[in-house]
N, C-alpha and C positions, 0 to 999 in steps of 0.2 A: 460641260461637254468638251472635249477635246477639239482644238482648234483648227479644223480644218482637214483632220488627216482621212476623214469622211470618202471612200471609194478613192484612194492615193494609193492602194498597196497595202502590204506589209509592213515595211521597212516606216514608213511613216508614223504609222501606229507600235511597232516597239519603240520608237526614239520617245514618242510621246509618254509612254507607260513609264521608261525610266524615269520621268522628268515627274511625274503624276504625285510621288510622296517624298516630304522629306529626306527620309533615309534609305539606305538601299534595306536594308534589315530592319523592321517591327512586329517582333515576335508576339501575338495575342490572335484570339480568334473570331473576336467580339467585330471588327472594321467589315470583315472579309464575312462574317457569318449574315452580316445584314444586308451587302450587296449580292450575295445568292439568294438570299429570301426574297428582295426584289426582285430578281433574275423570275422566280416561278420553277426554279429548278427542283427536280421531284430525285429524293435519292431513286437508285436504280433499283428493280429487282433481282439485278445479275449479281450472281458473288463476287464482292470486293475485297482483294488482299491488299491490305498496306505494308510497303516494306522501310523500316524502319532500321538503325544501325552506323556505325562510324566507317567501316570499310566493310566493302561488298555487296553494299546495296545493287549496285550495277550488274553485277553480276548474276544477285539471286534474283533479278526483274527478269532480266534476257533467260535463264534456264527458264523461270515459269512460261514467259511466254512460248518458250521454244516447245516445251511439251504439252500446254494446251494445245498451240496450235498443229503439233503431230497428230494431237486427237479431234483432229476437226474442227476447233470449238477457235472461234472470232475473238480476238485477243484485243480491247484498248490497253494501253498503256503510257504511263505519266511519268517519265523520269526529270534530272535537269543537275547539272547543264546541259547542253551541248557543246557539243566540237566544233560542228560548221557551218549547221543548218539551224535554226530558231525551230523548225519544224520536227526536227529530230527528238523532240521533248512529246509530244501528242501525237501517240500513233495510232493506227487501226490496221489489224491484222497484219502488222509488221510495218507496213508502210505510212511515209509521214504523211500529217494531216494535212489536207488542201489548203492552200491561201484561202479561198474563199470560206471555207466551213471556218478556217479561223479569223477572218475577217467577220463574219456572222458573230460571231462569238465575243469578239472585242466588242459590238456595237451593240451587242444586248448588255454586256457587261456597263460601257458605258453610259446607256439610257438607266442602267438601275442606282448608276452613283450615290445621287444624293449630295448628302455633306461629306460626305467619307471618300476619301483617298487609301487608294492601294499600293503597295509594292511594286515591284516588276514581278519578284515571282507570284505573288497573292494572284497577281494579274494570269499569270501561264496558268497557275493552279483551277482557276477558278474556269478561266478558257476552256482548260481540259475536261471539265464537269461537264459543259454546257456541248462541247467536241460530244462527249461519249453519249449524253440524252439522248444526241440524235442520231448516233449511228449505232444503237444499240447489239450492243457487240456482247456475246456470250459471258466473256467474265472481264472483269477489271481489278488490273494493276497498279497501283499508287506509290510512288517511291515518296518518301520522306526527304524534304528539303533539308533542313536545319533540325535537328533534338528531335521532336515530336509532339511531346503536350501541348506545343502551342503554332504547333505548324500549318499552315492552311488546309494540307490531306488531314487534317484530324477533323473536318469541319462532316467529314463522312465515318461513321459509325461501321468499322471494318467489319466482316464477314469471319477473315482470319486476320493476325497481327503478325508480323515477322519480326523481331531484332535478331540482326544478322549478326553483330560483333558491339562492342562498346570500346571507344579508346579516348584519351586526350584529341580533341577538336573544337573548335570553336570553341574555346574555353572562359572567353569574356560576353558569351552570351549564354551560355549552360551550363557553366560551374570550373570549378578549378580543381574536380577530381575526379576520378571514374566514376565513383558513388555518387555524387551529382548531377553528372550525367548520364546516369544510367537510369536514373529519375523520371530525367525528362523524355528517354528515348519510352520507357515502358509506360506513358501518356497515353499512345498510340492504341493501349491493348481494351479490351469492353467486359464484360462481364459475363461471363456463362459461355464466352465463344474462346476457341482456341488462341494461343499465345505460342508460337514457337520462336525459341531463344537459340540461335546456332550457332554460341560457343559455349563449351565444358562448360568451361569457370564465367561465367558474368559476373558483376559486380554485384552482390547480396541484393542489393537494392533493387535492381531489376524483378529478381525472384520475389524478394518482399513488395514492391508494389504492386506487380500481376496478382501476386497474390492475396492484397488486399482489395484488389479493385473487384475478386470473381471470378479472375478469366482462367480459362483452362490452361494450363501453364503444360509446356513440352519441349523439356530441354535435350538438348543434343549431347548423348554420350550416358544419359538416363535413361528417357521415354523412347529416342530415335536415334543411327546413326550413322554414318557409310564409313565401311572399313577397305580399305585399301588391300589389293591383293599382290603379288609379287610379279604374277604376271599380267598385270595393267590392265587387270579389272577392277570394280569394287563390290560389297555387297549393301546394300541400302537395308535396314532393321529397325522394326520398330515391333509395337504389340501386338498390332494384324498380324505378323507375320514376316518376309523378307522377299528381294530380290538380288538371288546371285546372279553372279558375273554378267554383272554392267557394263556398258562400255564406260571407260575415263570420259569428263564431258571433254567437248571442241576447247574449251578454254582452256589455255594452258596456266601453268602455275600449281603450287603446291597444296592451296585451301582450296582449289575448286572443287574435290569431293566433300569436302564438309558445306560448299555451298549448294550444291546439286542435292545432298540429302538434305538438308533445312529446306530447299525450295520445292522437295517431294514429300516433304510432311506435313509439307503446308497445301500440297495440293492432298495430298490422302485424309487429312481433316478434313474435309470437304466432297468424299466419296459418295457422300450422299447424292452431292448435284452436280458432280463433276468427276464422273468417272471415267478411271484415267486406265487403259491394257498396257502390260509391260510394254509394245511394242511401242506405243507412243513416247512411252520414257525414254526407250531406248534411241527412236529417232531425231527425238528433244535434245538429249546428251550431244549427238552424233554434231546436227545441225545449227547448234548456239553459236552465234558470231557475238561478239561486243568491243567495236572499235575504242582504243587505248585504254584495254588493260592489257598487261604482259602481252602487247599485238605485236609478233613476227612477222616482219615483214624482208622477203627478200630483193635486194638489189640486182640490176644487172650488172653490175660492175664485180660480184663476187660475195661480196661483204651483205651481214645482215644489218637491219633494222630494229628497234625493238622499242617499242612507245609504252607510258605507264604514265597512269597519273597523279602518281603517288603523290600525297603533296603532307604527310604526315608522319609522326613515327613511326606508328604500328604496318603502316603500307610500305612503308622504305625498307622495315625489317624483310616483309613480303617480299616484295622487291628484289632484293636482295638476296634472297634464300632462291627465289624462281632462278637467278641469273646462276647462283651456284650450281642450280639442277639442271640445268641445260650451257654447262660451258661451250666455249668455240675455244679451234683451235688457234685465233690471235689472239688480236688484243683487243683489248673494251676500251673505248672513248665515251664518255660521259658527260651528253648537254642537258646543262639545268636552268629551270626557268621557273621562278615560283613568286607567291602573291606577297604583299610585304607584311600579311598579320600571323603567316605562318611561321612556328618553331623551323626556321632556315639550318642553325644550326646544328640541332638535333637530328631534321632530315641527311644534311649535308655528313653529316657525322657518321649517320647510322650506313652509310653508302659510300663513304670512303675508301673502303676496301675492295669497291667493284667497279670501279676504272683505272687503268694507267696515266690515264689524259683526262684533264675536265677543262669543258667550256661553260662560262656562264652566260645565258642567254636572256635578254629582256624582256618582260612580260608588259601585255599594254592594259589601260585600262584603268580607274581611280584607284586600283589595290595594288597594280603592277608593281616590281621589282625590279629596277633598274641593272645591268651586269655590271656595273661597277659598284654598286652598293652588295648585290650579292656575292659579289667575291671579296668583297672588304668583311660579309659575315662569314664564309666559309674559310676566310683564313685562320676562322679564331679556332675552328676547330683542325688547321694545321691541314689542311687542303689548299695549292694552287690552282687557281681559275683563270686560266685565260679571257678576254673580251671577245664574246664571240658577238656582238649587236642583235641584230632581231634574231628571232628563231631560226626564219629560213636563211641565213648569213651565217649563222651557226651551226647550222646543217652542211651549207656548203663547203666551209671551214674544216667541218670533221671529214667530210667525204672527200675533197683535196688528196686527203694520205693515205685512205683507209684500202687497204689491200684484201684480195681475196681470202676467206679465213677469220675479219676483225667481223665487231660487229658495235654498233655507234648505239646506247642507250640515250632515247631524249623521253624525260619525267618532269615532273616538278609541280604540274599545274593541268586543269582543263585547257586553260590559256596558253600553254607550250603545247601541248598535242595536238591542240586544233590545227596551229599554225604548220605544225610538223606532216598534220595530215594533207592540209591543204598546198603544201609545197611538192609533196609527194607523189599528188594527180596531178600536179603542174610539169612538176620533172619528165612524167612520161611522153616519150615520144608521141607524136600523134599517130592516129591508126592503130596505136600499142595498146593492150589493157593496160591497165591502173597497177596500183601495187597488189602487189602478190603475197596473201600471207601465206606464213609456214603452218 
């Protein structure tokens, strides 16, 4: 039993969780499978999508929820990290879950222990099962922690499976190739139910496991796809049929149409129990927010904002290509902040060419990145870093010079955006709204 943190709050009970297992990471399902069987937890009868993927999971979570709940229909959904709130991970029809519903949830959790020790995330995971039993909400979203096959959302038998993309990530815990991990990501998928894969090219393996496992496999730019139109629409295509001219979704960025059609073929597999009117895609598209990815944010001072969390290669390329597609007429200052297991150089590398100025900013945390170690990585790849200390000192730093026109890039990490966002409600005057995105 947990020592005391009994009707203390929240905050007492996540310190405790962290402290609860050895390591932050033990990837299996066998620990987490036995304390929900204790729990008494009944899988749901609502359709559950797992979404699964190396970049874009966030993304294609917030479109679905965004156009179920255009069409009415009560949306849980299970993401993680968070930015700023613990509560931001466990939501119900948009909004986070109560302290108490989640305090409920930790104390059934830990009455079911046992001998078995959990995760922190095992623990959110498992929270959010027990969150969604009881407020039995139309359908459920499950985003994929780590890989898949062995991630706690696989302890639920998906409805439909999503792999949004597969790239180099976590590499020392799911393999040291794309084909490796694409392995583990296609875990996720069941047999005889839908599989939608929303890139062209995946890694063989993806396709050879789905399709060993049974699952109905429907790949993007095959079976379904959204085409881009010149005048900023798209058209979404699959075998049922099509939808011309869409609007572009709310998120900005360059793959957001190939995420919007993966997360609408993932809702059209499911027509049966979740029938979905264009108009609700359309106000799904319209109304999608999802704080730090490519988030434009404007200053009062002139200059824009622009937060990302890229913390990889294939998101840095991302990155990178969005900041090309939306130039400003200054300059780009570029604060980075990233965890110390990640390819630094390679990020730092692939993103050299889209600031004039870079600060290196410290991330906290047992994974943190110090700014003077990360700028002693980015010089290998021939990038100067100034010390910019914490986030929001490195925020202050860039915004010191930044004229009407510039616009200040901070990436690198969940742990740099949080801090970036939370300096950002700070900064605003009081009586002022909050930041303002573009």
């Amino acid at each position: 039993m947990p020592p005391g943190p009994r009707f203390q709050g929240l905050a007492r009970w996540l310190d405790w969780q962290q402290s609860l297992h050895p390591g932050a990471i033990d990837l299996g399902l066998e620990r987490a499978g036995r304390v929900l069987a204790r729990t008494g937890w009944q899988r749901p009868g609502r359709p559950v999508i797992t979404v699964g993927g190396t970049n874009g999971k966030g993304s294609c979570v917030a479109l679905l929820a965004a156009m179920l709940r255009a069409s009415g229909r009560r949306v849980a959904t299970f993401t993680s990290p968070h930015l700023v709130d613990y509560r931001e991970r466990i939501r119900i029809d948009g909004e986070p879950a109560s302290e108490a519903s989640l305090v409920v949830a930790f104390e059934r959790i830990a009455d079911a222990l046992g001998p078995d020790s959990l995760t922190f995330f095992e623990f959110n995971a498992l929270a959010a099962l027990l969150v969604f039993e009881t407020a039995s909400p139309d359908a459920i979203v499950l985003e994929v922690g780590m890989g898949g096959r062995l991630d706690a959302v696989n302890l639920v038998d998906a409805d439909v499976a999503v792999i949004v993309s597969v790239g180099l990530d976590h590499v020392e815990w799911l393999g040291a190739d794309v084909e490796s991990i694409g392995r583990e990501k296609a875990g996720i998928v069941r047999r005889g139910r839908p599989a939608i894969v929303g890139t062209p090219t995946p890694p063989r393996s993806v396709l050879d496991a789905a399709e060993s496992a049974g699952a109905d496999v429907r790949l993007r730019g095959r079976d379904f796809d959204g085409i881009e139109r010149p005048d900023g629409t798209w058209i979404y295509r699959d075998a049922a049929g099509e939808f011309p001219g869409l609007p572009a979704p709310a998120l900005a960025g360059a793959v957001q149409v190939g995420n919007a059609a993966t997360a609408l073929a993932a809702l059209r597999s499911l027509s049966g129990r979740l029938a979905l009117e264009r108009a609700a895609v359309e106000e799904g598209l319209r109304s999608v927010r999802l704080p730090g990815r490519f988030q434009r944010i404007a200053d009062r001072s002139g200059f824009e904002w622009v937060l990302d969390v890229a913390h990889n290669a294939d998101s840095a390329r991302t990155l990178a290509a969005n900041l090309a597609r939306y130039p400003t007429a200054g300059r780009t200052v570029g604060i980075c902040g990233m965890l110390g297991d990640k390819d630094v150089e390679e990020v730092v590398g692939t993103m050299g060419a889209s600031a004039g100025r870079w600060i290196a900013a410290d991330t906290e945390g047992p994974r943190g990145l110090g700014g003077d170690e990360l700028a002693a990585r980015a010089a290998v790849c021939g990038i100067a870093m100034e010390r910019g200390g914490a986030v929001a000192d490195a925020m202050r730093l860039a915004a010191s010079g930044a004229r009407p026109g510039d616009r200040i890039v901070v990436f690198g990490s969940f742990h740099t955006v949080g801090p970036a966002l939370q300096y950002l409600h700070g900064a605003s005057p009081p009586g002022e709204p909050g930041p303002v995105w573009l």
